[in-house]
N, C-alpha and C positions, 0 to 999 in steps of 0.2 A: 228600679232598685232591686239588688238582687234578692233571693226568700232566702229563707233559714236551711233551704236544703243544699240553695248552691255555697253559701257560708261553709256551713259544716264539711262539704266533700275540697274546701281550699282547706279548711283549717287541719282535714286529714292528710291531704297530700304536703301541706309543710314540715307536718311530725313526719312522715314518711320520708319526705326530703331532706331533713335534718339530718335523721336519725343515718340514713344511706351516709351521706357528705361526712358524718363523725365518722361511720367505720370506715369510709375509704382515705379518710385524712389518715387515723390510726396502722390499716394496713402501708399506706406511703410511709408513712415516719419510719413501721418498723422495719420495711424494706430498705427504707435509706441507711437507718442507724445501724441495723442487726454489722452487718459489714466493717464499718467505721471501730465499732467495740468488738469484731474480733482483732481488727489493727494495735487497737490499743491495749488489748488483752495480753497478746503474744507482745507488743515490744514490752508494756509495764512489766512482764515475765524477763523476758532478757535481759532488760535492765538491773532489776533483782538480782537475779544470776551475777550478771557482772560485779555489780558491788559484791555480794558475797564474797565471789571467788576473787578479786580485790583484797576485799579485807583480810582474807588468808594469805597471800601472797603477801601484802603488808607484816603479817604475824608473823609469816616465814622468813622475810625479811630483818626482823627483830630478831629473831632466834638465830638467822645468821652472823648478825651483827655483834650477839652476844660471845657466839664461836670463836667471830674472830678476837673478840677482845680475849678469849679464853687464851688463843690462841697468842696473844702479846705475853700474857700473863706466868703462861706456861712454859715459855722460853724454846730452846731447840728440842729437849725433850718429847717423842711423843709426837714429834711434828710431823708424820706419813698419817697418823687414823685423825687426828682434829682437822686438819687441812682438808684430809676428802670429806671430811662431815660439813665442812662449812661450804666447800664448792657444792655439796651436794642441794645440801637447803637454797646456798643463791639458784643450781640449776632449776630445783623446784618451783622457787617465786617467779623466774622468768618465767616459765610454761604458764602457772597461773596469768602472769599477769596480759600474755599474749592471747590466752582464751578468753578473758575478761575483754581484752580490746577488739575481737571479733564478736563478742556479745553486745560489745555496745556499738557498732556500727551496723548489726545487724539489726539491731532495736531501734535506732533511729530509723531505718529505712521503713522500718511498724509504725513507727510513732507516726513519721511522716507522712504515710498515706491516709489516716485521720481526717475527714474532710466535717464541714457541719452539714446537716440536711439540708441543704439549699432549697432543694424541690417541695418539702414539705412546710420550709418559712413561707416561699414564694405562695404554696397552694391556701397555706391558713392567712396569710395577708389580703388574699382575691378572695377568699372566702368573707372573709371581712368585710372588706368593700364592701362586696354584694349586697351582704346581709342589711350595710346601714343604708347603701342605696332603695333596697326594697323596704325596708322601714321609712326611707321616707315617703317615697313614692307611696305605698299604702295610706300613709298621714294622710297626704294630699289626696286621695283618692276617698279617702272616710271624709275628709273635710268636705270635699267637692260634694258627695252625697248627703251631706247634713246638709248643706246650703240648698240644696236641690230638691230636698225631701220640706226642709222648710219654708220653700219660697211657692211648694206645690201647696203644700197647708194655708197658706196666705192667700196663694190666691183663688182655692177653694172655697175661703170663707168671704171672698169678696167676692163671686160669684154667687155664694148663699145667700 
């Protein structure tokens, strides 16, 4: 049966082996993710942008539409400077709306390289394992030693 001193140097090297296995799960994780959420950073940011410059282009699109209604309204009077203001508003919605659709096919391509930590589900899932296998295996091993510590006391005293 082992004494108290070989106890105490397993029960050190467990905390010691724990405590290693959480910081090196933690540095995995952060290694895996640090990556993934700059992915997601920059395309969430593109995205952004897009809609913005979107919604303006949309706005400018409304402010054209109003032109041109101005421009029914108004009759032939006047019709050289409302005409160039309203092609001008449509020129402007288009450019936004062409930078918007390069923003968001550039965001998807962010978004898309996104992965989950795989290596670090995989490492805390084996870490797992482990852990209940060696809990059990200790059970049994404490069990084994009580029967063996018991049956040495039994037959001690039937020698006495």
């Amino acid at each position: 049966m082992p004494n108290t001193s070989q106890v105490a140097s397993i029960v050190d090297r467990i905390k010691t082996d724990g405590a290693r296995i959480a910081t090196d799960l933690k540095a995995l994780a952060q290694a895996e993710v640090k990556p993934a959420v700059a992915h997601a950073g920059k395309g969430g940011g593109m995205f952004g942008a897009a809609g913005y410059l979107a919604l303006n282009a949309v706005s400018l699109l409304f402010l054209a539409g109003a032109g041109a209604f101005t421009l029914l309204w108004s009759g032939p009077v006047g019709l050289g400077m409302v005409l160039s203001v309203v092609l001008g508003l449509i020129s402007m919605a288009l450019v936004l709306l062409v930078i918007a659709a390069v923003l968001a096919v550039v965001g998807k391509k962010e978004i898309d390289q996104v992965k989950a930590p795989e290596a670090t589900i995989a490492e805390a899932k084996a870490t797992v394992a482990a852990l209940k296998t060696s809990a059990a295996e200790g059970k049994t091993v404490v069990t084994n030693n009580a029967l063996a510590a018991k049956t040495i006391r039994q037959a001690r005293r039937a020698l006495d």
